[in-house]
C-alpha positions in Angstrom: 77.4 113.6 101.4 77.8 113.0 105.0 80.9 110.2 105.2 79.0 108.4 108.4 75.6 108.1 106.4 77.6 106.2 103.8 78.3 103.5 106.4 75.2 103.7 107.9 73.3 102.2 105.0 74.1 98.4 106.4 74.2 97.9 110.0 77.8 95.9 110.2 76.8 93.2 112.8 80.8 92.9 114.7 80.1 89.5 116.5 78.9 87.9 113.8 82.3 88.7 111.7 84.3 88.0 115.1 81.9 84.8 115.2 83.4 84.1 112.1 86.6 84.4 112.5 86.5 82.1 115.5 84.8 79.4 113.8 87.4 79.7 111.4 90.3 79.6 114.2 88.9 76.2 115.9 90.7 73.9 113.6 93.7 76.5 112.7 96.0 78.6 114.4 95.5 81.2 111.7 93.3 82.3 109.1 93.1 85.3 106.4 90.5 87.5 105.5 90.3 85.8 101.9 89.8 82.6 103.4 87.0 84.0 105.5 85.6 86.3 102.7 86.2 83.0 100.2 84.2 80.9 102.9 81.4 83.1 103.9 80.8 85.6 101.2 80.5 89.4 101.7 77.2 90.5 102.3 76.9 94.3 103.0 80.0 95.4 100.2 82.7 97.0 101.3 81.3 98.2 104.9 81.5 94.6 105.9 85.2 94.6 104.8 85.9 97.2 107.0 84.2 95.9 110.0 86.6 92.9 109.3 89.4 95.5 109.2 88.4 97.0 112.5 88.3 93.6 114.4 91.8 93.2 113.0 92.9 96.4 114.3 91.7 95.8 117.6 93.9 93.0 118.4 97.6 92.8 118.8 97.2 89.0 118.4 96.4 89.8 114.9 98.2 91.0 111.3 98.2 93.7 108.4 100.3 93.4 105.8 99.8 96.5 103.5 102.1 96.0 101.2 101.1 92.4 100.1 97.7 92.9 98.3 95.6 89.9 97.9 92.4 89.9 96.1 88.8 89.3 97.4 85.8 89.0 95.8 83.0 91.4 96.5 79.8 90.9 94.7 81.1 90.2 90.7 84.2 92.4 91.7 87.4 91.4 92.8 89.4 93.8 94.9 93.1 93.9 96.1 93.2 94.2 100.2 96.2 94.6 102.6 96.2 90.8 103.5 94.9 90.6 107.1 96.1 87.0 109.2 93.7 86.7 112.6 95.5 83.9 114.8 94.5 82.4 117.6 95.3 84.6 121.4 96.0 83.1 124.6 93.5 84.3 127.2 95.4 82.2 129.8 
């Protein structure tokens, strides 16, 4: 099976998980992916997960912690992530 087809099957919308995120940032000066995943829900399974993943990677502002796992809920499953902190970034 082609590995990009796999991902293709839900069209990962960026801004709206960056949207998100900065919703979730107006009233804090961090927030984790649980809290995020806890508050909005996953929608499109674990390709949304790793949309969330890439926006964290993208940043320098932001954190990965691999070796502390901390469990999500996806669908009626729970999974164990790297816990991911997105913090607020000075654009000044």
């Amino acid at each position: 099976a082609d590995f990009k087809s796999l991902f293709d099957q839900f069209t990962i919308d960026k801004r709206r998980l960056q949207q998100r995120i900065d919703s979730m940032l107006e009233t804090r000066t961090q927030v984790s992916l649980k809290e995020i995943v806890d508050e909005y829900g996953v929608e499109n399974g674990l390709s949304e997960v790793v949309g969330y993943f890439s926006i964290a990677t993208s940043g320098a502002h932001n954190i990965i912690m691999e070796e502390v796992p901390e469990p999500i809920t996806i669908g009626e499953r729970k999974i164990n992530v790297p816990m991911v902190l997105y913090t607020k970034h000075n654009s000044k």
